[in-house]
N, C-alpha and C positions, 0 to 999 in steps of 0.2 A: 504494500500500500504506500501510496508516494503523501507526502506532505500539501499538496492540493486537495488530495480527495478526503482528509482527514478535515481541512480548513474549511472544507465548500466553496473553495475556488475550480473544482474541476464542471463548474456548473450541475445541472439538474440531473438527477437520477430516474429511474424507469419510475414509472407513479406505481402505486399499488396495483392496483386493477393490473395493470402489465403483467407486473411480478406475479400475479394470482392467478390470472391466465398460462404463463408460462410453467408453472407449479402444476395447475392441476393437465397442459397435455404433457407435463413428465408423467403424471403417474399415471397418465393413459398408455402411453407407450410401454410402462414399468406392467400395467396388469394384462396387455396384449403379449410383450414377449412370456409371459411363466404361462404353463399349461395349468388350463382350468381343474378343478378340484382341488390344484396341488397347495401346498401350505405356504408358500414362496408367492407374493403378490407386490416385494419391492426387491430393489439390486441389495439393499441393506442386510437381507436373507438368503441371498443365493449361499447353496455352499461351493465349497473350490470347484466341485466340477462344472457347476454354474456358472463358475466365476471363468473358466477356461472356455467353455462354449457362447459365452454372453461377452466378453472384454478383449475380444481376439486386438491385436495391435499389426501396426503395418510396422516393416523393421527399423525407420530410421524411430517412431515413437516407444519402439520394444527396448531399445538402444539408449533413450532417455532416459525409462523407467532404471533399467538396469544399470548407470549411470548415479542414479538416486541413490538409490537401495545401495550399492556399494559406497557412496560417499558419507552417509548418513546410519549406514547401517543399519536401516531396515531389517525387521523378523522378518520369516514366510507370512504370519500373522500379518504383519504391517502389509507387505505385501499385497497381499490378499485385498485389506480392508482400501490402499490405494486406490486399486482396482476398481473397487466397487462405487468409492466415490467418484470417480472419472466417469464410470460412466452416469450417474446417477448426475453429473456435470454435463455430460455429453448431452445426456437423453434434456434438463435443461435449455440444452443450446440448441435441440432438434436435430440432433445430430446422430448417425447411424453408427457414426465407428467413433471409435476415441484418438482423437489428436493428441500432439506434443503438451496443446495447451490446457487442455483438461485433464492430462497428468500431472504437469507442470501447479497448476491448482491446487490440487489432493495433495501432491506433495508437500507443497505448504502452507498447507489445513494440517495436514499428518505431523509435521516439523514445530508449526507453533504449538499442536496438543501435548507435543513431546516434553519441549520446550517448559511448557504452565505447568505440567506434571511435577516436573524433575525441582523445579523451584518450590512447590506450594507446603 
């Protein structure tokens, strides 16, 4: 976050109704991808194998992740939950596959949790 968007110099943000629109087609897309009956109705729930048939990556963003997770040291856990928020970021943006930048995201969503933890 840069010191504009903190001041409200980076001018106006998405009004609500936006954001609440955009909120509720993620979790259309979130309850269109899981198979009906099944227990699984957000990316929050998938388990790994979910996570590997629902967060496929193209290789230069596979390259990222793995780029993270080694600098930061990331668990499989951390791993994982990256994952799920990307796409839970991707689905968000309308977006079918997950880019650089919605890993790039999670990772520091994932970094500042770490972060507040290790301090509090």
């Amino acid at each position: 976050m840069q010191f504009r968007d903190l001041s409200g110099q980076a001018g106006p943000g998405e009004s609500s109704m936006t954001i609440a629109s955009r909120v509720a087609a993620a979790r259309r897309r979130q309850l269109q991808r899981f198979e009906p009956g099944r227990k699984v109705f957000c990316n929050a729930l998938m388990s790994s194998a979910q996570v590997r048939r629902h967060c496929r990556l193209d290789s230069e963003t596979a390259r990222f992740l793995r780029d993270a997770v080694e600098r930061f040291g990331f668990s499989a856990r951390a791993y994982d939950r990256i994952l799920k928020l990307a796409r839970t970021i991707a689905d968000l943006d309308a977006s079918d596959s997950i880019g650089a930048a919605h890993i790039a995201e999670a990772v520091q969503y994932r970094a500042l949790d770490r972060d507040f933890w290790q301090t509090a």
